[in-house]
N, C-alpha and C positions, 0 to 999 in steps of 0.2 A: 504494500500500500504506500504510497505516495502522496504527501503534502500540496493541494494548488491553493492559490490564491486568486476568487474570483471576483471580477465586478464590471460593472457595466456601463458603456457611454452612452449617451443620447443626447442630440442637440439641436434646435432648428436647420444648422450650419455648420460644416463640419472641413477643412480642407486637409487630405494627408499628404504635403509635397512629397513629387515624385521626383528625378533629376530634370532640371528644368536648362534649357536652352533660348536666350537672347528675352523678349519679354514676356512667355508664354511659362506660368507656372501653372503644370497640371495636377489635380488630385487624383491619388489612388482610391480602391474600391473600398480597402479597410488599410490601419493606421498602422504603419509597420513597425520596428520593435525601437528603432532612435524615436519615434512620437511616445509611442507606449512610458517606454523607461525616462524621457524626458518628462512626461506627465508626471511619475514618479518620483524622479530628481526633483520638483516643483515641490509635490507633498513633502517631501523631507525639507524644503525650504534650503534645496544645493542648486546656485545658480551656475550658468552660463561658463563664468570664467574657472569654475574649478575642472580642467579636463579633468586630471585623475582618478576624482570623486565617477565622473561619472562615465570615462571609460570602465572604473570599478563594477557598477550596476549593469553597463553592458551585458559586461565578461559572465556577471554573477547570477542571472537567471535566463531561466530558458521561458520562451512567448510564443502563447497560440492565440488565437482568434476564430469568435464564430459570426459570421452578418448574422443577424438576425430581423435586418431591414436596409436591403441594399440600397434604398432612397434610388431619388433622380439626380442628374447631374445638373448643375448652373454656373455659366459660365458667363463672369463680370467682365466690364471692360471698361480699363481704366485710361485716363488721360489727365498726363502731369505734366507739370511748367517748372523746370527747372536752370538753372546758369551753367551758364559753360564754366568749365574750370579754368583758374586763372593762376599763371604760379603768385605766390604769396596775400591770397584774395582769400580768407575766410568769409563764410557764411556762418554765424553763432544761432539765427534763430530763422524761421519760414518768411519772419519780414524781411531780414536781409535778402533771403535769395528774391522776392518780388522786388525789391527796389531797381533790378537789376530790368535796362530799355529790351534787350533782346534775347528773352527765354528761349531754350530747346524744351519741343513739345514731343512728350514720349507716350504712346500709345502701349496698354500691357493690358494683358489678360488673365484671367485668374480664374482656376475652378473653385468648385463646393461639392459637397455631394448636401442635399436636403431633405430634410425626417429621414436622416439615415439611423441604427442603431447598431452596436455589438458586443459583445461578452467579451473580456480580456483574461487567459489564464495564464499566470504564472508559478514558476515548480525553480528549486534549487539547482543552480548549476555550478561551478567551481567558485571556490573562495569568496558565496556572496556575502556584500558590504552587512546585511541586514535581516534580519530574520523577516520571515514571511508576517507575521505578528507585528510585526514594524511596521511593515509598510500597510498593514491593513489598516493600523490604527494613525497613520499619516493622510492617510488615504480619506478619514473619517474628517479628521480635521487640519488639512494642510494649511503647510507654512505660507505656502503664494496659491495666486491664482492660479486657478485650474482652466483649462480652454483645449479646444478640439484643432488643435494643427495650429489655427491663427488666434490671435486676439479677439477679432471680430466675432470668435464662435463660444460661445459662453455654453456651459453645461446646463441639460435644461431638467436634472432629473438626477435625485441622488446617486453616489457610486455603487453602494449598498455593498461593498466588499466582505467577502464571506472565505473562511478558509472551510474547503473540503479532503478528504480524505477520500482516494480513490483510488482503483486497481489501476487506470489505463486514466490518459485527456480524456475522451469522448466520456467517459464514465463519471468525470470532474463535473464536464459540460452537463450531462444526461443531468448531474442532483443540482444544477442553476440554470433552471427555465427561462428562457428571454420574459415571458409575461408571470409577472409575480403572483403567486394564489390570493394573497391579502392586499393588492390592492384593489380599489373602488373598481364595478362592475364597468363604469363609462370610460374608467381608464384603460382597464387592460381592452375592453372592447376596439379604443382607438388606438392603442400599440395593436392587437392583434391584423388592423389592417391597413398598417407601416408594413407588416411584416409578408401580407397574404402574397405578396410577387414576388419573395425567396426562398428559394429552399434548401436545402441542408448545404454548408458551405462552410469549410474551416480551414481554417493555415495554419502551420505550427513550423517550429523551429526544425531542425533534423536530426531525428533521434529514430529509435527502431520503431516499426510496424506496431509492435508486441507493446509498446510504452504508450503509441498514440491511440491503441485501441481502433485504428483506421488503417484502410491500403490507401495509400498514396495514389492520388489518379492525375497528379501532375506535380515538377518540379523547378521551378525559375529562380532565378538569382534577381535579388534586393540589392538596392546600395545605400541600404540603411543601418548598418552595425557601426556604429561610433568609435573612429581613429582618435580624431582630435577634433572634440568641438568647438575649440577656442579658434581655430581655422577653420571650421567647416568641412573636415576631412572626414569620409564613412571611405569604410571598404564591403564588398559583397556578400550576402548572406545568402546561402542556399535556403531556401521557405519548399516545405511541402506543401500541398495542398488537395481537397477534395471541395468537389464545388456540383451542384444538381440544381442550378439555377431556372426558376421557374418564368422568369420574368426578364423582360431587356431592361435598357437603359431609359 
């Protein structure tokens, strides 16, 4: 039997950058394991500038995911007025840079995914920073803000972190139901049809058949495992996955 620690996102608005090229930042389908563990790093109240810290959390637990409301996609379109760089020209605040006769106008785009939802599990992997118990009880009541990829995405629905005890993930997943038994009949009635256009769908880390309780029905490389976050450096993660999607985009 094996320790996970489970809980769960939901948010009007959600975006999980994927590698993004010139102005076009895409979102993924679900949050992969640099969002997950930075969500993480937040409840513990460990910012940005400690790589260490949070290459530690990396290294230190293994991450699955199940959709349990693959939502739709929304794609914004931004348009910004910014100065050209100038050598020894700072800009200290947004007034500075408008004072400036002849702005470059930069065009950029941005996904979401919308009423999307998912179940986060995580299990011990080598030398973690923190006990599973830790982080549930961080999780309960973090050190900083909590948010879905951007700022603009606020969590719209407790985490409800739970540790279970399970033979295999899917058997973790199986005792945390996406729709809660104790809540209000009209709530889970409107999660349940967030959810009615997906069906069984889960990623996990890479580990044996026999641990995930699942076959693996596909496997892709992530460039979301945290190098160095103070540079922005990920290197590649192998992610399993099975996915029975009922519904498109």
């Amino acid at each position: 039997m094996t320790d996970f620690l489970l809980f769960r996102l939901y948010g009007p608005m959600a975006s999980w950058g994927e590698e993004a090229v010139g102005e076009y930042r895409p979102t993924a389908r679900h949050p992969g394991k640099s969002a997950i563990l930075g969500l993480i790093a937040a409840a513990l109240g460990i910012r940005r500038s400690r790589s260490d810290a949070l290459s530690a959390l990396s290294a230190g637990y293994g991450v699955a995911v199940r959709v349990d409301a693959a939502g739709e996609l929304l794609r914004d379109y931004h348009t910004v007025q910014t100065p050209p760089n100038r050598r020894n020209q700072r800009y200290y605040t947004r007034r500075d840079e408008l004072t400036w006769n002849d702005p470059y106008t930069l065009v950029s785009q941005r996904d979401y995914r919308v009423e999307a939802a998912w179940t986060i599990a995580l299990w011990l992997a080598e030398k973690p920073p923190e006990s599973l118990a830790t982080l549930a009880a961080a999780l309960r009541e973090p050190e900083l803000t909590l948010y879905l990829g951007r700022k603009s995405c606020p969590l719209a629905m407790p985490l409800a972190p739970r540790i279970v005890q399970a033979a295999s993930l899917k058997s973790a997943f199986d005792a945390f139901p996406a729709i809660d038994s104790q809540w209000p009949d009209a709530m889970a009635a409107g999660f349940a049809s967030l959810a009615a256009e997906t069906g069984d769908e889960f990623y996990w880390d890479e580990c044996d058949d026999s641990f995930a309780g699942m076959s693996t029905g596909m496997v892709h490389f992530r460039r979301d495992q945290s190098l160095d976050r103070g540079r922005w450096q990920f290197e590649q993660r192998r992610e399993h996955g099975l996915a029975g999607v009922k519904g498109g985009e």
